[in-house]
DSSP file (Angstrom, degrees, kcal/mol; ACC not computed):
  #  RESIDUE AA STRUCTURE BP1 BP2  ACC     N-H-->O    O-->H-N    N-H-->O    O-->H-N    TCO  KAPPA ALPHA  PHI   PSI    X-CA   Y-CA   Z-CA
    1    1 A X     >        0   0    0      0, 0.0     4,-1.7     0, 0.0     5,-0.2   0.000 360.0 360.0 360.0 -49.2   77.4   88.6  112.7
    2    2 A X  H  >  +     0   0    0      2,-0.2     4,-2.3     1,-0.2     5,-0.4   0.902 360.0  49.1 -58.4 -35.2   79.2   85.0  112.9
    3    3 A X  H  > S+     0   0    0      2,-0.2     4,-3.0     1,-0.2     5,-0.2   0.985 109.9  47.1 -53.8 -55.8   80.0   85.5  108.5
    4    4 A X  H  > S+     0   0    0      1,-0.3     4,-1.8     2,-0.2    -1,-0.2   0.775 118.1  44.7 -92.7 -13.1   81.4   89.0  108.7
    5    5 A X  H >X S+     0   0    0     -4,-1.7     4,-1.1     2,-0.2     3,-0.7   0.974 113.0  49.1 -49.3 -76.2   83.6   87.5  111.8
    6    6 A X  H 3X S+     0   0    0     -4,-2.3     4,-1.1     1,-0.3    -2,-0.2   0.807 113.3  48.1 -39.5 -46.0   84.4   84.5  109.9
    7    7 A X  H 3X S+     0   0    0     -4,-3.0     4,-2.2    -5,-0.4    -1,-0.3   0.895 105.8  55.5 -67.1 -45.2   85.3   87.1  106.9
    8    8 A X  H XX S+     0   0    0     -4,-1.8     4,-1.2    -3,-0.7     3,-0.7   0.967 116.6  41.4 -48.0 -87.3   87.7   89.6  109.1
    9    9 A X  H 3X S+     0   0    0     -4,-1.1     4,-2.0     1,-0.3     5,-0.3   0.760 113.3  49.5 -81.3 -39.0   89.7   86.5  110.0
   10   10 A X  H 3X S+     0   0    0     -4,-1.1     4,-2.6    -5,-0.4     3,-0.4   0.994 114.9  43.9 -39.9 -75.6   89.6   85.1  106.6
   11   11 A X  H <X S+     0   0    0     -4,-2.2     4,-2.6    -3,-0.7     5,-0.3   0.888 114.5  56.0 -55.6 -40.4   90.8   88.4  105.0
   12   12 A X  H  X S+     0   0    0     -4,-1.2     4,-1.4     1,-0.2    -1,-0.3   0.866 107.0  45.3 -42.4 -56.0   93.5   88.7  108.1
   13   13 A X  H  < S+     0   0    0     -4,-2.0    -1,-0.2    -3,-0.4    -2,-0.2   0.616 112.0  52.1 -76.0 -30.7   95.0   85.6  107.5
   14   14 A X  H >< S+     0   0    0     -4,-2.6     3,-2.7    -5,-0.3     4,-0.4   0.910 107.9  57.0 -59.2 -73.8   95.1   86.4  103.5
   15   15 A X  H >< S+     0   0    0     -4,-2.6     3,-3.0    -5,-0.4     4,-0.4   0.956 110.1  41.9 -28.8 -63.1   96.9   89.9  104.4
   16   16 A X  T 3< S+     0   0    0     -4,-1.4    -1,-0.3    -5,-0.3    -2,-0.1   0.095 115.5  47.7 -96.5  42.4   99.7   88.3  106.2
   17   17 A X  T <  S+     0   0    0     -3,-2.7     3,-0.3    -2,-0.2    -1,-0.3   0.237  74.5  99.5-142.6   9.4  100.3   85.8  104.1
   18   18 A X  S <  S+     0   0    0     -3,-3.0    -2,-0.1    -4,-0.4    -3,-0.1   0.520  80.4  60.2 -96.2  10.6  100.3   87.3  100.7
   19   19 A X  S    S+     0   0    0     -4,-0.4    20,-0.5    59,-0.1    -1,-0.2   0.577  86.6 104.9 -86.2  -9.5  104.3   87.5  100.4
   20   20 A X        +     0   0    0     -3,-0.3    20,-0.2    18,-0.1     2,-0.2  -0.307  64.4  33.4 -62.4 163.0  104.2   83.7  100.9
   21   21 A X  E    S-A   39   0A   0     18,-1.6    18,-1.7     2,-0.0     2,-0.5  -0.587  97.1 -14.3 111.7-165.8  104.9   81.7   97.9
   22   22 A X  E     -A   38   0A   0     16,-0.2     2,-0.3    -2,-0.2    16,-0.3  -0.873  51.0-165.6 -80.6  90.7  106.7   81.7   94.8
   23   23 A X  E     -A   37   0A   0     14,-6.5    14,-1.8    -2,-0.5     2,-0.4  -0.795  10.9-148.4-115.8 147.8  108.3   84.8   93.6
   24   24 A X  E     -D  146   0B   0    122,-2.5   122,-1.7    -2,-0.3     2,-0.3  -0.807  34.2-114.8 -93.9 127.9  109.7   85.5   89.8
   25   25 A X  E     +D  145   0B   0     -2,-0.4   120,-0.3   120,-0.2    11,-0.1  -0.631  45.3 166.9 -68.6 141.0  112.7   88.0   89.9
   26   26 A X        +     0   0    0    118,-2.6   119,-0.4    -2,-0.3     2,-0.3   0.377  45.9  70.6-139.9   9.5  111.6   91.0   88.1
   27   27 A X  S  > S-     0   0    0    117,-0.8     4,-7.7     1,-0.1     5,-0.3  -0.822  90.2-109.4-104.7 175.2  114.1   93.9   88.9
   28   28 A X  H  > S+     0   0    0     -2,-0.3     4,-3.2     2,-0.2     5,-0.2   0.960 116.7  46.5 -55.4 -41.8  117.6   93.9   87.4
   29   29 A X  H >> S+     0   0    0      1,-0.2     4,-2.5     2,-0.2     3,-0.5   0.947 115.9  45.9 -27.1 -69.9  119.3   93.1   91.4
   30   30 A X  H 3>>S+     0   0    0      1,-0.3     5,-3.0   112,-0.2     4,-0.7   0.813 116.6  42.6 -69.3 -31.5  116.9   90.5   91.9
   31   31 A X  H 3<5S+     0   0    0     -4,-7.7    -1,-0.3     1,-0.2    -2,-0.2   0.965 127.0  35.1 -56.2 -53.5  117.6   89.1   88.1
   32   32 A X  H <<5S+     0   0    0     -4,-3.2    -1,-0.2    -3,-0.5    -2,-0.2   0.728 135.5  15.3 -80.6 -23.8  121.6   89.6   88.7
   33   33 A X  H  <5S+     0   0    0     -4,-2.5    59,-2.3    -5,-0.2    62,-0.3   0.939 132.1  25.4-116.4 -59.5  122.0   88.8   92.5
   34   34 A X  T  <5S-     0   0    0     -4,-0.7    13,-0.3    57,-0.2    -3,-0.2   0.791  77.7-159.8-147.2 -66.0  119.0   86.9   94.2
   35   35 A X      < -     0   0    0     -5,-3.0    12,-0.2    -6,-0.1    57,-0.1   0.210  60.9 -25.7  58.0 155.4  117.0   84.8   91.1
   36   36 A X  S    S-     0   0    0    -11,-0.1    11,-0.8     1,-0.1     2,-0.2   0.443  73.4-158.4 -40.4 165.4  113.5   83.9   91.8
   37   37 A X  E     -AB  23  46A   0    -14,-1.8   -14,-6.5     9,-0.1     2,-0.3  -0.940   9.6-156.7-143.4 158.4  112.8   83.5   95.5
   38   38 A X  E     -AB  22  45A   0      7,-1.2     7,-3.5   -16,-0.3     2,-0.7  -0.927  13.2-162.0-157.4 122.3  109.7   81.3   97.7
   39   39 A X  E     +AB  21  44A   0    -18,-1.7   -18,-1.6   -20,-0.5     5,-0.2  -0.928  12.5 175.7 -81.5 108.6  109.1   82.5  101.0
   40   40 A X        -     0   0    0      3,-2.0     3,-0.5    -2,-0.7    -2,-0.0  -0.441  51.5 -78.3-113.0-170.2  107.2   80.2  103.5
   41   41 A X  S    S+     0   0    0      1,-0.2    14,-0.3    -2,-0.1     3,-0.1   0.559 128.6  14.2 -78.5 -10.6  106.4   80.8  107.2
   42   42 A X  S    S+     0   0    0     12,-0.1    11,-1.3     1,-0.0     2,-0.4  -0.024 121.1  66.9-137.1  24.4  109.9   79.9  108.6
   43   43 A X  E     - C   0  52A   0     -3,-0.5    -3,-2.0     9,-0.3     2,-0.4  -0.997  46.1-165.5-138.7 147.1  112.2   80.0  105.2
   44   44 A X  E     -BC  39  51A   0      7,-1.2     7,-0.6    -2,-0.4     2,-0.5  -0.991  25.4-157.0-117.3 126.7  113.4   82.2  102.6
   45   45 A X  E     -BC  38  50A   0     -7,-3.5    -7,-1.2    -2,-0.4     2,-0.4  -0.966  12.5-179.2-114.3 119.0  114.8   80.0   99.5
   46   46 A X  E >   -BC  37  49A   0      3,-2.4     3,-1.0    -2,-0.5    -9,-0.1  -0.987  67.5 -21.5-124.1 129.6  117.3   81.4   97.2
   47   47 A X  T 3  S-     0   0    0    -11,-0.8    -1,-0.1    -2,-0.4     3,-0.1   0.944 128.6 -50.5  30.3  70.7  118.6   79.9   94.4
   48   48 A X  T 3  S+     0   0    0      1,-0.2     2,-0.7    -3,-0.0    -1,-0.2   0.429 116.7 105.3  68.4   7.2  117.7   76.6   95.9
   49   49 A X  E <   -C   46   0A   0     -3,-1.0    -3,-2.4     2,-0.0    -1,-0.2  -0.874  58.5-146.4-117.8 139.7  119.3   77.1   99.5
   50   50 A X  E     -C   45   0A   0     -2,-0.7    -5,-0.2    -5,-0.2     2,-0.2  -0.384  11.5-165.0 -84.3 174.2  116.7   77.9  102.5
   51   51 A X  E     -C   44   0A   0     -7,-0.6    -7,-1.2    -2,-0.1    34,-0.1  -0.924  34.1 -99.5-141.9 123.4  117.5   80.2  105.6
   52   52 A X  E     -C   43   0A   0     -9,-0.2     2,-0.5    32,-0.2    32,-0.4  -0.255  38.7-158.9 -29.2 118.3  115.7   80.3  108.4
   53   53 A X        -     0   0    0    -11,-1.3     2,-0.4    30,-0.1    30,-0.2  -0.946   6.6-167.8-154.9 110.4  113.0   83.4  108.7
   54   54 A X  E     -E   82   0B   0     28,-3.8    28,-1.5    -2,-0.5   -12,-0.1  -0.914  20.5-134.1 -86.3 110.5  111.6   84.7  111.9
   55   55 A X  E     +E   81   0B   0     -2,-0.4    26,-0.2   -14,-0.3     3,-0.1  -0.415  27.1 175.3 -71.9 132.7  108.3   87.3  111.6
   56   56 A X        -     0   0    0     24,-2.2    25,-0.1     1,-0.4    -1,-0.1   0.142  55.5 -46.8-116.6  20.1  109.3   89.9  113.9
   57   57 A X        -     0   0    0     23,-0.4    23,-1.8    21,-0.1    -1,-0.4  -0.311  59.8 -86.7 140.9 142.7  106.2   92.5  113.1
   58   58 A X        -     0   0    0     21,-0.2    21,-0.3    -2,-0.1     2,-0.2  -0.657  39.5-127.5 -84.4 171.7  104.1   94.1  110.1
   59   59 A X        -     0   0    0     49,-0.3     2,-0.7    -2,-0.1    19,-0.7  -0.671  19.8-123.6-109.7 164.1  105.2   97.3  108.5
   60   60 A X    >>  -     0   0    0     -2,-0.2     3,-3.7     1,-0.1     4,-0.7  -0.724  18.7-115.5-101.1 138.6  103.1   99.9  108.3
   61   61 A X  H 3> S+     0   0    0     -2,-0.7     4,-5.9     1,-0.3     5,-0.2   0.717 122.4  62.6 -13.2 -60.7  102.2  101.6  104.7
   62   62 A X  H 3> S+     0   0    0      2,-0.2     4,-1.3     1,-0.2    -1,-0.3   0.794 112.6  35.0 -41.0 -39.9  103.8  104.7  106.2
   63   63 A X  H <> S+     0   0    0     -3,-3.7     4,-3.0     2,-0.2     5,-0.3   0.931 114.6  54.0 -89.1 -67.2  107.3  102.3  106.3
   64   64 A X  H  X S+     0   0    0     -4,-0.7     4,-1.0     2,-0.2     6,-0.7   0.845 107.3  52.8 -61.3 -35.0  106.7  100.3  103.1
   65   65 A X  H  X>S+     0   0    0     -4,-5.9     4,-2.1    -5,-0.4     5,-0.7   0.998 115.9  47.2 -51.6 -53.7  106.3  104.0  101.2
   66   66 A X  H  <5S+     0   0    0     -4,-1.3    -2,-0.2    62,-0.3    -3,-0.2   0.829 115.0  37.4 -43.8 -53.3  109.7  104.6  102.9
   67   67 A X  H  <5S+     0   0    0     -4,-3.0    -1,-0.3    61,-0.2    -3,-0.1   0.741 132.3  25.1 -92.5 -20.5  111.4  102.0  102.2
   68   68 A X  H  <5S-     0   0    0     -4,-1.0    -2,-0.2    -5,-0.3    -1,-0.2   0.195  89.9-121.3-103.5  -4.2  110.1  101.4   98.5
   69   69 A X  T  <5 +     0   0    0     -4,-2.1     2,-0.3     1,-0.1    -4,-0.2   0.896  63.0 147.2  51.1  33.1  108.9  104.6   97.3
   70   70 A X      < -     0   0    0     -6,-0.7     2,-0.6    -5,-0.7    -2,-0.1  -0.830  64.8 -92.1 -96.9 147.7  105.1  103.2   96.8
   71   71 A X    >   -     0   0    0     -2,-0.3     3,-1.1     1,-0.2    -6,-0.1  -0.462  26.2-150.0 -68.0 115.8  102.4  104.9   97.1
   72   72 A X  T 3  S+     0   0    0     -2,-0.6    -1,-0.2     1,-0.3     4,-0.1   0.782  96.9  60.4 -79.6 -34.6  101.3  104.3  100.9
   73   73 A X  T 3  S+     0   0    0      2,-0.1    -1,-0.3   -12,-0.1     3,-0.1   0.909  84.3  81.2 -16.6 -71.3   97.6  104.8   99.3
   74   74 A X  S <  S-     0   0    0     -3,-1.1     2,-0.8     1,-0.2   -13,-0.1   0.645  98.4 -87.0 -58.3 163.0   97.6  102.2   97.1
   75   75 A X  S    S+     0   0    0    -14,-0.0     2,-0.4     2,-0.0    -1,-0.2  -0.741  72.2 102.6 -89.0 133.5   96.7   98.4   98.8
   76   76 A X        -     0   0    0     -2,-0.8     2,-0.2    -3,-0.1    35,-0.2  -0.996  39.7-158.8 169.6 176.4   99.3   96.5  100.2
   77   77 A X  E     - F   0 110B   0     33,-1.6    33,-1.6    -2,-0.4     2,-0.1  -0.881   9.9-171.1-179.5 157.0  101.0   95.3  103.2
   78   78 A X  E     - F   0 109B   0    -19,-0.7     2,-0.4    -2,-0.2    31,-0.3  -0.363  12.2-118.2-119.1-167.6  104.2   93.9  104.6
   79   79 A X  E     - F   0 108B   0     29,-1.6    29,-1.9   -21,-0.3     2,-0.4  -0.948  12.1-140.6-167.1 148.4  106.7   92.3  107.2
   80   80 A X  E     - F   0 107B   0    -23,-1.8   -24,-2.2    -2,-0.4   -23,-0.4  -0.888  32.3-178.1 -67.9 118.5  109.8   92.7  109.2
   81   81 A X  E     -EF  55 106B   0     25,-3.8    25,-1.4    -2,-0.4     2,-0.4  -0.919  20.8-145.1-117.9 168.7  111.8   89.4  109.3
   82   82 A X  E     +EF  54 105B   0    -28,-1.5   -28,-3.8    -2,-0.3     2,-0.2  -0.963  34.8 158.8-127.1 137.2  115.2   88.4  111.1
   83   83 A X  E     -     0   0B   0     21,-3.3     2,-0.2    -2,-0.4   -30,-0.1  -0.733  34.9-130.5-141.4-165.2  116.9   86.3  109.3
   84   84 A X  E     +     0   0B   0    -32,-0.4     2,-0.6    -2,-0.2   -32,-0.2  -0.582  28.7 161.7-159.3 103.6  120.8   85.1  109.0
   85   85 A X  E     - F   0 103B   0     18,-2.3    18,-1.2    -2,-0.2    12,-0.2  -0.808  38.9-106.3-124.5 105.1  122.7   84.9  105.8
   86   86 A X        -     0   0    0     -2,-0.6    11,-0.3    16,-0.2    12,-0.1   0.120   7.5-138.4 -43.3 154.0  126.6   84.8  105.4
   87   87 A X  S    S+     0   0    0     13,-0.4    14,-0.3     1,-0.2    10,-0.2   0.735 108.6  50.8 -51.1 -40.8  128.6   87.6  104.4
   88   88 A X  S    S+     0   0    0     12,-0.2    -1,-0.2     8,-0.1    -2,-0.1   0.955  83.9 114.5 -92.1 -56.5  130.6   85.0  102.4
   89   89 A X        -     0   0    0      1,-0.1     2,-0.3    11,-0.1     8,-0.2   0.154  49.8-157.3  17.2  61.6  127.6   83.4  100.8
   90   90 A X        +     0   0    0      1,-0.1     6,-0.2     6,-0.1     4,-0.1  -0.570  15.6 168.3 -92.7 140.5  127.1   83.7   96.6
   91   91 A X    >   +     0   0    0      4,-2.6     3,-3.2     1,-0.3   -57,-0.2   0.348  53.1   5.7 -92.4-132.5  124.5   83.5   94.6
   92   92 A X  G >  S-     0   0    0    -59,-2.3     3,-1.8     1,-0.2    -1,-0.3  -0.384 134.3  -5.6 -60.8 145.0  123.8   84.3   90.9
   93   93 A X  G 3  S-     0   0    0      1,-0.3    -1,-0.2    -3,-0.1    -2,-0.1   0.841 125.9 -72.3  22.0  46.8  127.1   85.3   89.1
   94   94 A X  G <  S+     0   0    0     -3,-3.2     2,-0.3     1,-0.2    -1,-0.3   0.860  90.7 145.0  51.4  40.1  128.9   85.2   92.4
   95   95 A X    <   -     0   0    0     -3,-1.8    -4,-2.6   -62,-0.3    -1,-0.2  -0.915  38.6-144.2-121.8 172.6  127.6   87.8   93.7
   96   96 A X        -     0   0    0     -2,-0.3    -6,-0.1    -6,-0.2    -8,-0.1  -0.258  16.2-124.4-104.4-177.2  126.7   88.3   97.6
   97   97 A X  S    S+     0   0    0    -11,-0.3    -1,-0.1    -8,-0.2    22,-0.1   0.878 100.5   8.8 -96.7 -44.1  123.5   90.4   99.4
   98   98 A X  S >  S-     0   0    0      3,-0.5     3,-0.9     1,-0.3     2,-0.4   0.119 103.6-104.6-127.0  33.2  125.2   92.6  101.6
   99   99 A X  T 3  S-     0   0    0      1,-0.2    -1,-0.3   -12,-0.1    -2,-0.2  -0.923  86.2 -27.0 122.3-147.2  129.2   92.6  100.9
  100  100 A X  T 3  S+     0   0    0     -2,-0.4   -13,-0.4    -4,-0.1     2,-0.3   0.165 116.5 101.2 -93.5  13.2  131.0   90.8  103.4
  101  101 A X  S <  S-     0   0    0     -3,-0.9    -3,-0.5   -14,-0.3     2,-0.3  -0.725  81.3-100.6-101.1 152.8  128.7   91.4  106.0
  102  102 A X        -     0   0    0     -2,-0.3    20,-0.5     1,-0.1     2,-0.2  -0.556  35.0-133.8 -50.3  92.7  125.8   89.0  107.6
  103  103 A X  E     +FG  85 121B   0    -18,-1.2   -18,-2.3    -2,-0.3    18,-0.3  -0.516  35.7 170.5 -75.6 127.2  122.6   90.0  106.0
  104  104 A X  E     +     0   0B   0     16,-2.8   -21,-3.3     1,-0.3     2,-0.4   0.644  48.5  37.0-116.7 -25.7  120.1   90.2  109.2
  105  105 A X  E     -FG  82 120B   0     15,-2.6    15,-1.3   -23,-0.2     2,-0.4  -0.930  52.0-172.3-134.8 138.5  116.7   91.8  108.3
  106  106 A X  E     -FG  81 119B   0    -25,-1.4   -25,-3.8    -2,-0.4     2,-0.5  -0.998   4.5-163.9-133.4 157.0  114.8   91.6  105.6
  107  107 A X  E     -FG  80 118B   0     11,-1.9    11,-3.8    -2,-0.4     2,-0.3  -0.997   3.8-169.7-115.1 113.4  111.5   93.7  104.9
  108  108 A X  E     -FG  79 117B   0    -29,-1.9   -29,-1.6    -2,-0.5   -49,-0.3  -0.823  13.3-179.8-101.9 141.8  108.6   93.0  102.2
  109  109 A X  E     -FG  78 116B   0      7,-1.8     7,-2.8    -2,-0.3     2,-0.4  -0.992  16.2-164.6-149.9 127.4  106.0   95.3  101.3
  110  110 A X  E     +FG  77 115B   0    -33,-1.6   -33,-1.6    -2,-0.3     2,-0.4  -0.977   8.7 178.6-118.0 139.7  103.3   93.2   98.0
  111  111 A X  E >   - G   0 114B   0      3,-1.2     3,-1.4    -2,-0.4     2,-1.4  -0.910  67.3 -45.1-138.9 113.7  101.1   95.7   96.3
  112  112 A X  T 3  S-     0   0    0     -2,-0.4   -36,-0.0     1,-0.3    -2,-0.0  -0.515 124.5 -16.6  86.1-114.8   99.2   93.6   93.6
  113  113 A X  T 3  S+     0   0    0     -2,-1.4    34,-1.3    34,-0.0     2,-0.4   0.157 111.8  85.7-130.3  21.5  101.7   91.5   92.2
  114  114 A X  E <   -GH 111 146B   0     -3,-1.4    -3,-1.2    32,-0.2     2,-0.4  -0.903  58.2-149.4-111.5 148.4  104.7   92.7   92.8
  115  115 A X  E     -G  110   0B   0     30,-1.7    30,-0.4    -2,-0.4     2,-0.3  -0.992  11.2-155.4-114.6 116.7  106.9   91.9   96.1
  116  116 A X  E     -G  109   0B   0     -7,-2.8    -7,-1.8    -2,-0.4     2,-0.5  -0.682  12.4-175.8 -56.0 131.0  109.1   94.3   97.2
  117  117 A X  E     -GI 108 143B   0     26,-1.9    26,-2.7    -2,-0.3     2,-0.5  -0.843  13.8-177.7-138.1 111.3  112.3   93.4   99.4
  118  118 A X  E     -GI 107 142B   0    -11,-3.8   -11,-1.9    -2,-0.5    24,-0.2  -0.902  17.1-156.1-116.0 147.9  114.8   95.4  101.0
  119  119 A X  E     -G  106   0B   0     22,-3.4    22,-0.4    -2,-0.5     2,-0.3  -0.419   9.7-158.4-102.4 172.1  117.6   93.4  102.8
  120  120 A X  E     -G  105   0B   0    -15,-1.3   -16,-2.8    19,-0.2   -15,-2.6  -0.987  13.7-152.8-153.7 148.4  119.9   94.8  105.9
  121  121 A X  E     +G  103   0B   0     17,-1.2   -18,-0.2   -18,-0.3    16,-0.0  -0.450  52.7  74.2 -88.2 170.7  122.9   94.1  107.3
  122  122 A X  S    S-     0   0    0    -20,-0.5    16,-0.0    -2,-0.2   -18,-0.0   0.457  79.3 -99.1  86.5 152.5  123.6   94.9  111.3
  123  123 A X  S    S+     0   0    0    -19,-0.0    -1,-0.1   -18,-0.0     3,-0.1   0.866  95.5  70.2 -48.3 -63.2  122.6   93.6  114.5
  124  124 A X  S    S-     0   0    0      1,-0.1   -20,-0.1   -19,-0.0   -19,-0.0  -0.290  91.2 -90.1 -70.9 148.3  119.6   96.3  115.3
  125  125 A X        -     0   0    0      1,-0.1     2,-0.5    -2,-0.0    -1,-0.1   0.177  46.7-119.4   9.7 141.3  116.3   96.7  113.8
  126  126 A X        -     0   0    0     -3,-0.1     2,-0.3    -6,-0.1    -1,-0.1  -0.989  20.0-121.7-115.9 141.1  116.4   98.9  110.9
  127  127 A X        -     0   0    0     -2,-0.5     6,-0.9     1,-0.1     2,-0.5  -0.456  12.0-154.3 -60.6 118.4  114.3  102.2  110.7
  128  128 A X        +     0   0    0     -2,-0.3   -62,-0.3     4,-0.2   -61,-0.2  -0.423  48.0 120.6-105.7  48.9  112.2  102.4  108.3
  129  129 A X  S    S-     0   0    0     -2,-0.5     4,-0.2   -63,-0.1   -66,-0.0  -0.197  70.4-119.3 -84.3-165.6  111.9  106.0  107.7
  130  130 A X  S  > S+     0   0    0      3,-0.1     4,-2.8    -2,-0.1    -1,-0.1   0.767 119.0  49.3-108.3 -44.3  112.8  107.8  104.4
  131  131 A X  H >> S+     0   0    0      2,-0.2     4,-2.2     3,-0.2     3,-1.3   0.931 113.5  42.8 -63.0 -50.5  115.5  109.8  106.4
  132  132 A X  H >4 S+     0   0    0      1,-0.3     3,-2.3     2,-0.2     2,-1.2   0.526 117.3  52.2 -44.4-124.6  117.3  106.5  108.4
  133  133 A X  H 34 S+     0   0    0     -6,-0.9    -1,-0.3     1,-0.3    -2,-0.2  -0.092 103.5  45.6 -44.2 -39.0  117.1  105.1  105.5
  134  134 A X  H << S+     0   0    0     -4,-2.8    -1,-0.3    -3,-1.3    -2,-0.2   0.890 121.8  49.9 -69.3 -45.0  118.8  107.9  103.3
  135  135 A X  S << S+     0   0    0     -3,-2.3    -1,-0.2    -4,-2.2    -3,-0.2   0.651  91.1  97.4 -71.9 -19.5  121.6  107.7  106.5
  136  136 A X        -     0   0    0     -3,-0.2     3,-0.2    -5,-0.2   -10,-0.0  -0.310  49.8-168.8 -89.7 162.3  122.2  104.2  106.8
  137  137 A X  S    S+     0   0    0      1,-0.1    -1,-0.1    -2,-0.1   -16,-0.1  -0.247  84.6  78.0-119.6  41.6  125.2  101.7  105.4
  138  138 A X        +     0   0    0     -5,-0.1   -17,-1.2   -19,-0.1     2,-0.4   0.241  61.6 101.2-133.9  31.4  123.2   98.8  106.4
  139  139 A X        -     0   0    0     -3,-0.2   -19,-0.2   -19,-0.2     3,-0.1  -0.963  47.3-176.4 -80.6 124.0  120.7   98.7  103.5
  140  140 A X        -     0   0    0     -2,-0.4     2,-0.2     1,-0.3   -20,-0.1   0.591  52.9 -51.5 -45.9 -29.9  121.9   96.0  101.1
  141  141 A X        -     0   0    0    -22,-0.4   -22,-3.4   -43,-0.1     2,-0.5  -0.573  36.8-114.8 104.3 163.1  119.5   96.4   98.4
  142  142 A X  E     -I  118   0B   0    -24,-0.2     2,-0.3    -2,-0.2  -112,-0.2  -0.786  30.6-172.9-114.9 144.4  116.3   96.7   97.3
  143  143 A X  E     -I  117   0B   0    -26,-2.7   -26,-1.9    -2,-0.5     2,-0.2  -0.976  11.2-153.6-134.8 156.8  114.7   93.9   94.9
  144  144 A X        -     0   0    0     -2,-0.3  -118,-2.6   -28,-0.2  -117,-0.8  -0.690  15.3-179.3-161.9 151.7  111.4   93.8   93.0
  145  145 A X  E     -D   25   0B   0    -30,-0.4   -30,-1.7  -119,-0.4     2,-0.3  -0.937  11.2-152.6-167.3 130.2  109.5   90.2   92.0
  146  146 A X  E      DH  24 114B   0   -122,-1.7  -122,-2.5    -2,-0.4   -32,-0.2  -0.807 360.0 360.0-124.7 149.0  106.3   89.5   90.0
  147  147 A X              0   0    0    -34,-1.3    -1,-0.1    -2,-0.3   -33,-0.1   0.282 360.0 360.0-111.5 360.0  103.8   86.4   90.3
C-alpha cells in the first residue's frame, strides 16, 4: 500500500515536470524565431536571456489537442504559464514572439519527445478550445522542440 503511494507521487511529480529541461528547436518558428529553449520551475531561457514563469494550472489533453492538433489519446501532458516578454524584444534573426505586443501566456503540451509551445499575447487567459483559438489575434505562434 505505502509502494504504490510512494509510486502515484513519484509518477505525479514526473508528469509535471516533464517540460522542464533542455529543449532543441525542432520546428522551422522555433529554428527561425526562438532557438533552443530550457525551462525550469520559475524561468523560461531563450537565447540565453531568462524570464520569469509562473505555473498557473495543467491543461487538459482535451486543450493540448486544441491547441496543437495531437492526438488527445496519445500520452502526454501540459501547463499554462504567465509569463512577461517585451513586445520590443528580438531574438534569432531579429525577429520578436508576438509583434509589438507583450507576450503573456505561454502553454506546453510533451508527448514523448517533443514539446509543444504556443505563446499569447493579451492580458486574459487564453481559451484553449479549437474554436477561440481559430477566433483569436492573441496567438503568437506555435513552436515544436525535441530532446
Amino acid at each position: 500500500m505505502v509502494a504504490a503511494a510512494l509510486m502515484c507521487l513519484i509518477g505525479t511529480a514526473s508528469a509535471s515536470a516533464q517540460d522542464k529541461g533542455y529543449w532543441r528547436a525542432a520546428s522551422s518558428n522555433a529554428n527561425k524565431i526562438t532557438g533552443d529553449i530550457a525551462i525550469s520551475e520559475s524561468k523560461l531561457t531563450i537565447d540565453f536571456l531568462s524570464y520569469s514563469l509562473a505555473t498557473i494550472r495543467k491543461l487538459t489533453t482535451a486543450e493540448g489537442g486544441a491547441a496543437f492538433d495531437i492526438d488527445v489519446d496519445a500520452a502526454g501532458g501540459g501547463n499554462l504559464y504567465r509569463l512577461s516578454i517585451p513586445g520590443d524584444k528580438r531574438f534569432l534573426h531579429r525577429n520578436t514572439l508576438c509583434g509589438s505586443e507583450e507576450t503573456q501566456w505561454m502553454a506546453t503540451y510533451v508527448e514523448e519527445h517533443t514539446l509543444h509551445i504556443a505563446l499569447f499575447s493579451g492580458a486574459n487567459m487564453p481559451i484553449l478550445t479549437a474554436e477561440a483559438l481559430s477566433n483569436s489575434n492573441e496567438v503568437c505562434g506555435i513552436f515544436s522542440y525535441a530532446r
